[in-house]
N, C-alpha and C positions, 0 to 999 in steps of 0.2 A: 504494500500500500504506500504511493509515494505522498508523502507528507506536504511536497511544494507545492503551491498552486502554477507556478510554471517558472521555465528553466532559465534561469540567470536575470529574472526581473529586479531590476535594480531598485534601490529605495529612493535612487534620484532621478527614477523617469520619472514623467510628466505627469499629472495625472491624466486618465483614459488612455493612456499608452496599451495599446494589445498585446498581448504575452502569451507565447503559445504553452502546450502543458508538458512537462515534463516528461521524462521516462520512466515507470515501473523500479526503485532504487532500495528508497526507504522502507522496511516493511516491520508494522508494528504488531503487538499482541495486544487485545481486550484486555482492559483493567478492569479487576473486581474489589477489590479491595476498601480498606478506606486510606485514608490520604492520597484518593485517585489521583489530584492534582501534581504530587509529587514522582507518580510513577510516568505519567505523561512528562513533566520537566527529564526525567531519567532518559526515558526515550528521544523524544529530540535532542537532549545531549550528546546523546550515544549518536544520534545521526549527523549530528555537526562535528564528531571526535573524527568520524569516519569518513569526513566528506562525500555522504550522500546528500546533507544540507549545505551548502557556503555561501557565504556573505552575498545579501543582495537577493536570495531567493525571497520567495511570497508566499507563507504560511495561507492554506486554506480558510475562508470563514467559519466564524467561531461556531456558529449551527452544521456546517460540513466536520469540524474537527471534532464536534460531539457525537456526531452520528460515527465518523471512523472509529475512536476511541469507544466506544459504545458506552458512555457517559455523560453527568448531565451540560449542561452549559456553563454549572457554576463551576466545575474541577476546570472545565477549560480557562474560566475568566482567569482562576486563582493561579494555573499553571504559565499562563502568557505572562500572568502579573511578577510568577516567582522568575521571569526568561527575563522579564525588561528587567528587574531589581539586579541581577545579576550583569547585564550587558550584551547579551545575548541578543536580543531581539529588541526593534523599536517599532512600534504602531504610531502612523501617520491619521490623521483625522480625514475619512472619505477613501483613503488609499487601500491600509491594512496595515497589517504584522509583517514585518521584513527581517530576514538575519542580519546582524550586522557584522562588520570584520572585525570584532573583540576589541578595538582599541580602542574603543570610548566606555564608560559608567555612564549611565543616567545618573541624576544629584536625587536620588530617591531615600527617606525613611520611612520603616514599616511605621503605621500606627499602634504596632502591636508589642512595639518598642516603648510606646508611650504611655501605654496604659494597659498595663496588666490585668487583664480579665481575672482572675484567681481570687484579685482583692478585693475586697468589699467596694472602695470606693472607685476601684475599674467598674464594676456593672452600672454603678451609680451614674457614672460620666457618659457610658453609652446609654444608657434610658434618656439620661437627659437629649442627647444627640439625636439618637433616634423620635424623641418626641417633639423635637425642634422642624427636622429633614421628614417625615414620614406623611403625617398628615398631608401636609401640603401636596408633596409629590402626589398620592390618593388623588389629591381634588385634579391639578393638571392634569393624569391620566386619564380620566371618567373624561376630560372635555378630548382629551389628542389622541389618544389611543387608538391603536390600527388593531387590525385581524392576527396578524403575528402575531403580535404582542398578546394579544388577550386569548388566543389560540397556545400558548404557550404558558399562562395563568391557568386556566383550567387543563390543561394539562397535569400541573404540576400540584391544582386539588385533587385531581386522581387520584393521585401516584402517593401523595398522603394519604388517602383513605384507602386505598390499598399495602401501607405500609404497615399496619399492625405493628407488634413487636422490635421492625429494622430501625434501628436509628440511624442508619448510615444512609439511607431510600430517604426515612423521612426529613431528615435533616439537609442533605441535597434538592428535594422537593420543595420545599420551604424557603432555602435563598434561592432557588428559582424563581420564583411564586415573586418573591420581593424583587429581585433583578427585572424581571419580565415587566413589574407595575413601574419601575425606575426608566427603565429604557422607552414603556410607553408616554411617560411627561412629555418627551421628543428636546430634552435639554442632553446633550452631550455633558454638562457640567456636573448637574447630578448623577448621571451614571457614574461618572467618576469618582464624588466623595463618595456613593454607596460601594461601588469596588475597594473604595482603599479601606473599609473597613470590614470586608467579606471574612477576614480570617475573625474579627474579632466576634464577629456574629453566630460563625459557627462558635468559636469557646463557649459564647455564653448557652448555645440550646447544648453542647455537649457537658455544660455544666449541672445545667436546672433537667437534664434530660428525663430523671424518674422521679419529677414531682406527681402525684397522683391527677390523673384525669385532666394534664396538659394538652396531650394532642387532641382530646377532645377540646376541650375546648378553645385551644389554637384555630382547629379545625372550622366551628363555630363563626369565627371570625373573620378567616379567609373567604368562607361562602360568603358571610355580606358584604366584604371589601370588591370582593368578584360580581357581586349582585349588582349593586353601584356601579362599578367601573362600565359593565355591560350597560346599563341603561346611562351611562353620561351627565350621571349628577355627580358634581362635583359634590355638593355639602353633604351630601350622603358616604360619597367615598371617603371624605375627612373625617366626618365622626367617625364613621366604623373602624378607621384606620386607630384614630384616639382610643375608641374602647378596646381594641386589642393591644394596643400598647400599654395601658392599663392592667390589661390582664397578665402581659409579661410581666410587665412589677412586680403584681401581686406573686408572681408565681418566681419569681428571681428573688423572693425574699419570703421564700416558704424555707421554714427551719430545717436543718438536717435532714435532724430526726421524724420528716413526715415524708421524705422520701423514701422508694425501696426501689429493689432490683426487680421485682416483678411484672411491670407494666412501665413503659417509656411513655416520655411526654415532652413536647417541646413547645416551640412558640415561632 
């Protein structure tokens, strides 16, 4: 499975430059695991060690590199994210994901440097954030929102209620679900501060994961933000967005001792 979208497209063509497709080189394995993101970084590494990738090629769109990996869209955001943080790869706005020739860094820090999820006052700072960023987003989506995007939202309420038990299904489902409503607002800006906090998002549902009766009512949640968003009210997808972030509070600040290992729950 060759990974480039075609052979030797430079990251300093023009844009609309025609690039024809490569040849059969790169060939990857299904990831199943969890830290999908990470084994997808392993593998394009491995093809850029090897020179089946080199400087200048054109990584596949993120919906093509999900579908080859046979994973969701979010391991991809997180894997692109962990190539640019390294220097690996740079995305162009309208263009794509390009290899670069190693000699530059991007001036990038994680946020996840900045605030430790672990501690108390890390979840504190992302509620607060998240309830700053979320609502809003909600409302602009319900007005711009395209068929992908909302085609891509109920998807990802499926794949939650089909999740039962998996925390690793339902917790990919879930920053999907969020990514999908971010990408429909139709602001490139926001997609971005919501990416650069994707790993913090997951700690926190890997944290609160078996509070009692979370994915229910995460779930809850998501179907009226989904409800909303389909019918194009803004003030509706705002609230709903508010009361589920509400409910992650409450549920980000449920004591130890009321969680078990028997039923998973997220947000």
């Amino acid at each position: 499975m060759d990974m480039r979208y075609s052979s030797r497209t430079k990251a300093s063509l023009p844009i609309g430059c025609a690039s024809s497709h490569a040849g059969d080189k790169a060939v990857y394995k299904l990831v199943r695991t969890s830290r999908l993101y990470e084994q997808i970084v392993q593998q394009i590494e491995g093809s850029i060690v090897k020179g089946d990738l080199k400087a200048g090629d054109q990584l596949p769109a993120e919906r093509e590199l999900a579908q080859r990996f046979g994973v969701s869209r979010t391991a991809v955001r997180e894997a692109v994210k962990a190539l640019r943080e390294k220097g690996l790869v740079e995305a162009y706005s309208g263009r794509g994901t390009f290899i670069t020739d190693g000699t530059t860094q991007a001036v990038r820090q994680s946020l996840d440097l900045m605030a430790k999820i672990g501690q108390p006052e890390g979840s504190t700072h992302l509620a607060e954030v998240r309830t700053i960023l979320e609502p809003e987003i909600a409302a602009l989506a319900a007005a711009r929102i395209q068929e992908p995007e909302l085609s891509t939202m109920r998807e990802a309420v499926a794949a939650m209620d089909r999740a039962g038990q998996d925390p690793e299904t339902y917790i990919e489902a879930d920053l999907d679900f969020h990514l999908a409503l971010a990408e429909g607002a139709a602001n490139p800006l926001i997609l971005s501060l919501l990416d650069s906090i994707v790993g913090l998002l997951r700690e926190q549902r890997l944290r609160i994961f078996r509070v009692p009766g979370g994915p229910e009512r995460g779930q809850i949640h998501h179907k009226q933000i989904l409800d909303a968003v389909e019918r194009h009210d803004a003030e509706k997808a705002r609230d709903a967005m508010r009361a589920h972030l509400h409910q992650v509070r409450d549920d980000s600040q449920a004591p130890a001792a009321k969680r078990f290992s028997g039923k998973p729950g997220t947000h």
